[in-house]
Backbone as CSV, one residue per row, in Angstrom:
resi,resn,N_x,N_y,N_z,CA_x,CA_y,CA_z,C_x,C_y,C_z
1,UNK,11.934,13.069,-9.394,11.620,11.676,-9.597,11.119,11.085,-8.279
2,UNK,10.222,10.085,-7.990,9.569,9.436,-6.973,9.586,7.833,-7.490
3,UNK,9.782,7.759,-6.375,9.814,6.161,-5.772,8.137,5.716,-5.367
4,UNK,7.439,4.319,-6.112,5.864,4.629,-5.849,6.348,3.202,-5.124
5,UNK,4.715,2.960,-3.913,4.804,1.668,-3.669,2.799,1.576,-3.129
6,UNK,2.256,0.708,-3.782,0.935,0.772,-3.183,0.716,-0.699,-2.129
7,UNK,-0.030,-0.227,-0.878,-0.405,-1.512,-0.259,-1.870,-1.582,-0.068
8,UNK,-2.196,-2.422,-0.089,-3.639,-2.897,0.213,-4.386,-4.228,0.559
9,UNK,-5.688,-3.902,1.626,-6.281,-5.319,2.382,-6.411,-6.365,1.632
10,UNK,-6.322,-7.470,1.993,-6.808,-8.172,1.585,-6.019,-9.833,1.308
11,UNK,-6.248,-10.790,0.822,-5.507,-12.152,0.940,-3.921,-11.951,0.316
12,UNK,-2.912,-11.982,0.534,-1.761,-12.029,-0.068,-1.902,-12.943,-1.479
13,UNK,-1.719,-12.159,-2.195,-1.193,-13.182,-3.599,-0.144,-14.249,-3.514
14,UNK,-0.706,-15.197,-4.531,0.378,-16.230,-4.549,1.636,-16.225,-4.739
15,UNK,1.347,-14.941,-5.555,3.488,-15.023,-6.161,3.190,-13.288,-7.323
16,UNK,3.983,-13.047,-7.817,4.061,-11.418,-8.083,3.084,-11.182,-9.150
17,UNK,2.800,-12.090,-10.099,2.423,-11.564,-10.782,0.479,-11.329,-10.635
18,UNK,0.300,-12.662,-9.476,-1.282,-12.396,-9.185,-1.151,-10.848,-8.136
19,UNK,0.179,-10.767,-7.590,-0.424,-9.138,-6.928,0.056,-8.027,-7.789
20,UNK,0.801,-8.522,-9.171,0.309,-7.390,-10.404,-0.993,-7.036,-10.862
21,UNK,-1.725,-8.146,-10.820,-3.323,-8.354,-11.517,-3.631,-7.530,-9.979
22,UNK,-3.701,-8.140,-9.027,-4.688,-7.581,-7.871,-4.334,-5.806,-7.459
23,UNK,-3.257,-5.364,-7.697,-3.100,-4.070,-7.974,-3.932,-3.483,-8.531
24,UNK,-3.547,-3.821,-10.076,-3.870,-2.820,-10.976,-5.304,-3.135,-11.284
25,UNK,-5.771,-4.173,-10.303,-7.804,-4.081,-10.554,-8.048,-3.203,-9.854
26,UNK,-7.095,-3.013,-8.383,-7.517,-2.155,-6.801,-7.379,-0.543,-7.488
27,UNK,-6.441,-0.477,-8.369,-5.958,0.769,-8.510,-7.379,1.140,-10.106
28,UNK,-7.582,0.725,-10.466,-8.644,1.064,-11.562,-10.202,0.996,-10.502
29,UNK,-10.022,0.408,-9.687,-11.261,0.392,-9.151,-11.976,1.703,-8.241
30,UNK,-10.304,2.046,-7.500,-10.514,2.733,-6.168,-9.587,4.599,-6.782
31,UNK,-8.607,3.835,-7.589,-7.639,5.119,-7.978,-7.749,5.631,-8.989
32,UNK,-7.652,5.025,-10.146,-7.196,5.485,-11.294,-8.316,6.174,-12.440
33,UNK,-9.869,5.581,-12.276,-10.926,6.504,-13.107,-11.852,6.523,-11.683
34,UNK,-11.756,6.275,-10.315,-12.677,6.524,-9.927,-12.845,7.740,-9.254
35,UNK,-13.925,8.208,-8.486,-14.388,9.780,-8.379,-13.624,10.109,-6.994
36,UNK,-13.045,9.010,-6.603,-12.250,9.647,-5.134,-12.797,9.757,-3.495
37,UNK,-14.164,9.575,-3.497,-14.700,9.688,-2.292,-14.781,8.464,-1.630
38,UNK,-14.319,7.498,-1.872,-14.241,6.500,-1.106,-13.412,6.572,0.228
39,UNK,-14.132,6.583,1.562,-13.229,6.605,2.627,-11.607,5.575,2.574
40,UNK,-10.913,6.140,3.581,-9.775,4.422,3.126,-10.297,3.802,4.648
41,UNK,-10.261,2.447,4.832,-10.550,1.390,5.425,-9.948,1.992,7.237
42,UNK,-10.422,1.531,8.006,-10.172,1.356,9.520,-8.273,1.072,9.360
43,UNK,-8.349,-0.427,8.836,-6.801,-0.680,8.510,-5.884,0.244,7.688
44,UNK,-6.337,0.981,6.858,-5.544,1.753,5.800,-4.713,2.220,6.669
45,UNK,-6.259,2.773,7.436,-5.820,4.393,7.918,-5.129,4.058,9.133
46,UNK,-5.262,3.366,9.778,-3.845,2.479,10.935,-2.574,2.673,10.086
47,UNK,-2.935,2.541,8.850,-1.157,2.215,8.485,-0.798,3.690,8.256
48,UNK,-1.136,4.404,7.767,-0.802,5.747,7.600,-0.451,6.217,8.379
49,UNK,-1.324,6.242,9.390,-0.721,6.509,10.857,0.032,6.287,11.511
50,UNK,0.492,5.337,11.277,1.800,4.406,12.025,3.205,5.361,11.080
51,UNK,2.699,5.347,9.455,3.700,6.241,8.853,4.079,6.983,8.947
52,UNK,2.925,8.013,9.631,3.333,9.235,10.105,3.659,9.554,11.241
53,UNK,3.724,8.340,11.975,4.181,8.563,13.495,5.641,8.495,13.181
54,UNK,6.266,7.512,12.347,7.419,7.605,11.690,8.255,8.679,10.933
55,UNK,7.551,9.203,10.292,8.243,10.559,8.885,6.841,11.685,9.052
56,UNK,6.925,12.646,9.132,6.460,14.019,9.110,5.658,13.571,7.672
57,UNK,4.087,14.353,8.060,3.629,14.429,6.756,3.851,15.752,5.911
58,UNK,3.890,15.608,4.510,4.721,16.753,4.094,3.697,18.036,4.030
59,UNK,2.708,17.809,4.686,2.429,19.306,4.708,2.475,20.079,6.324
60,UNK,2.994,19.244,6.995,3.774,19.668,7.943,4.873,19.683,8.038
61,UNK,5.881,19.896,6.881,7.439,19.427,7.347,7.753,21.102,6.882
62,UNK,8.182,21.560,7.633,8.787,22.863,7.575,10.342,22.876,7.990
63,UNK,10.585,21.356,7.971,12.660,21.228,7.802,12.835,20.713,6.408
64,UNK,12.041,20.558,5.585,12.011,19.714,4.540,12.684,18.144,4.559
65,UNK,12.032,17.355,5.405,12.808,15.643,5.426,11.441,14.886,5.387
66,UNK,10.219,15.620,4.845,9.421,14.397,4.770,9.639,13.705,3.618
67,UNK,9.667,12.112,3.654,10.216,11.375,2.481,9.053,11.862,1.632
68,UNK,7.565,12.277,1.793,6.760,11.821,0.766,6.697,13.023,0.075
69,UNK,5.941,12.732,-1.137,6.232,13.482,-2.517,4.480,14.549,-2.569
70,UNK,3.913,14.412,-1.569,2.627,15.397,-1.817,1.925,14.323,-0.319
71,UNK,0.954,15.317,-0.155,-0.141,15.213,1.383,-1.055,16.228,1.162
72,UNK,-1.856,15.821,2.268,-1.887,14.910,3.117,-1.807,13.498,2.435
73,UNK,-0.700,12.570,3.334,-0.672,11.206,2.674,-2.037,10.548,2.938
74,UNK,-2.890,10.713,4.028,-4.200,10.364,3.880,-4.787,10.319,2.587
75,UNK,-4.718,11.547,2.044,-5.096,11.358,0.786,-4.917,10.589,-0.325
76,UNK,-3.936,10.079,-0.379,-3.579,9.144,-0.932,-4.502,7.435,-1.052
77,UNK,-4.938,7.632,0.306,-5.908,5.996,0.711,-7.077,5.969,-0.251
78,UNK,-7.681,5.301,-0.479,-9.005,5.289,-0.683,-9.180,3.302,-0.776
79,UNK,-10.634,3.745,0.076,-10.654,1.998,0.740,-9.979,1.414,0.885
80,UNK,-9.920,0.305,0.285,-8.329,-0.687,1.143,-7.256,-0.415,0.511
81,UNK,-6.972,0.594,-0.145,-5.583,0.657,-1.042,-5.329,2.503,-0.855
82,UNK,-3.892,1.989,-0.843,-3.009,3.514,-0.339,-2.218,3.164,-2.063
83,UNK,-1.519,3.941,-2.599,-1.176,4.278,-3.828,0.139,5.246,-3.177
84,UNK,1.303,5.894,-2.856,1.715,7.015,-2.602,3.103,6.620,-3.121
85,UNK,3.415,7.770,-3.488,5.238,8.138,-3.572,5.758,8.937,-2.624
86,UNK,6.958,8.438,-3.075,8.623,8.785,-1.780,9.068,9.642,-2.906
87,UNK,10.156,10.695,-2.084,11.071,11.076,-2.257,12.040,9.878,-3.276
88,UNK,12.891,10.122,-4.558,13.993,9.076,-5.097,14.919,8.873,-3.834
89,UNK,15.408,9.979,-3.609,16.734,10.126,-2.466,16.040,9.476,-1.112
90,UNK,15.077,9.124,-0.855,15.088,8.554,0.342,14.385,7.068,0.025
91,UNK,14.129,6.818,-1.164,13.110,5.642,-1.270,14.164,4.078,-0.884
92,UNK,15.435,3.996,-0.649,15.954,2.879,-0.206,15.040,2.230,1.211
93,UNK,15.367,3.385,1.943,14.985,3.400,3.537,13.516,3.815,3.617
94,UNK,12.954,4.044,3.209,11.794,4.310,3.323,10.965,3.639,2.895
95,UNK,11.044,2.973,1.788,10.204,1.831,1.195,10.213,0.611,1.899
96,UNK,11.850,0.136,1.988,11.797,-1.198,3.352,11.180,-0.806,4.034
97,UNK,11.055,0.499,5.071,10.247,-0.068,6.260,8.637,0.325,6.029
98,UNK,8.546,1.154,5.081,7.172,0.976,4.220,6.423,-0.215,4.224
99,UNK,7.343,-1.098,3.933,6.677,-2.506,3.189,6.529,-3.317,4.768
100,UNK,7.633,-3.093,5.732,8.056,-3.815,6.944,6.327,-3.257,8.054
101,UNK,6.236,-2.208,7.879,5.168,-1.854,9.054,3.751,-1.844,7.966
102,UNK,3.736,-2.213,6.908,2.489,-3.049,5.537,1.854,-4.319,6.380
103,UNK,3.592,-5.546,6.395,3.591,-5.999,7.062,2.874,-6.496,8.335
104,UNK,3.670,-5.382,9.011,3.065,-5.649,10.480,2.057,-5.284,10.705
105,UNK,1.089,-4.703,9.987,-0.401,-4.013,9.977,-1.493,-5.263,8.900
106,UNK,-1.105,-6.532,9.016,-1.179,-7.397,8.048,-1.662,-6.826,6.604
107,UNK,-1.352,-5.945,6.064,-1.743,-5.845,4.642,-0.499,-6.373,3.575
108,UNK,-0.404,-6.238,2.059,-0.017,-6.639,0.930,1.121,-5.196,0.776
109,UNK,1.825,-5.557,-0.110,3.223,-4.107,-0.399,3.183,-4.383,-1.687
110,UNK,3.061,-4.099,-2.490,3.140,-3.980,-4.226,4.639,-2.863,-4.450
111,UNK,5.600,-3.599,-5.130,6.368,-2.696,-5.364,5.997,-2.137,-7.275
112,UNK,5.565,-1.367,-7.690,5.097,-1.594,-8.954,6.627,-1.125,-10.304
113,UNK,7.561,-0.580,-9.457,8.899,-0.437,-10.253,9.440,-1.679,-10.598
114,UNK,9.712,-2.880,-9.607,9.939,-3.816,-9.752,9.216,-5.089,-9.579
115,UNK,7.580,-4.743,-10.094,6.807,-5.720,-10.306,6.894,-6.542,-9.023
116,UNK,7.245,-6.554,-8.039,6.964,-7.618,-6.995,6.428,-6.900,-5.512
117,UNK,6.141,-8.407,-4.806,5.545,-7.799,-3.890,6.773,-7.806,-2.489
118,UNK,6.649,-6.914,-1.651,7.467,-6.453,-0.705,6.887,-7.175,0.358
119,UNK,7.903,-6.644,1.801,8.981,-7.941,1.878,9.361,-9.149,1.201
């Protein structure tokens, strides 16, 4: 089981349910029928990076503790929206500061389990 959380550029929504709509347009646009070659953004890819300066990407983890559920997590980006899952067993701690360094990289945190947006 995995823990999902997608973030992506762009104006913060007003309240959860406009960054339900702004998701799931980003994710039909960039993820879900499209062909995949879209680079991810200057910013994405800052944040990824910052993630992985944090947690091992899992196709380098040869102790097995990377929280994420498949990699390269790069892969995961495409243009301004990252899409990725956690580990269940680690998604407490990992999603807060997921959403916390989203945050600090000014982008949006979509939690899509519990419909809202993070922090």
């Amino acid at each position: 089981m995995t823990y999902d959380l997608a973030v992506w550029e762009g104006p913060r929504p007003a309240n959860d349910a406009d960054a339900a709509a702004a998701f799931s347009k980003l994710y039909d646009e960039y993820i879900g029928d499209a062909n995949g070659d879209t680079p991810p953004t200057v910013r994405l890819r800052s944040y990824v990076e910052a993630l992985l300066a944090r947690w091992v990407d899992m196709t380098e983890d040869d102790d097995d503790i990377s929280p994420w559920s498949d990699g390269p997590l790069i892969n995961n980006a495409q243009g301004p929206i990252i899409y990725f899952a956690m580990r269940w067993s680690m998604c407490e701690e990992v999603s807060a500061q997921a959403a916390q360094i989203a945050a600090d990289h000014g982008l949006n945190c979509f939690d899509p389990q519990l419909d809202r947006l993070r922090p």
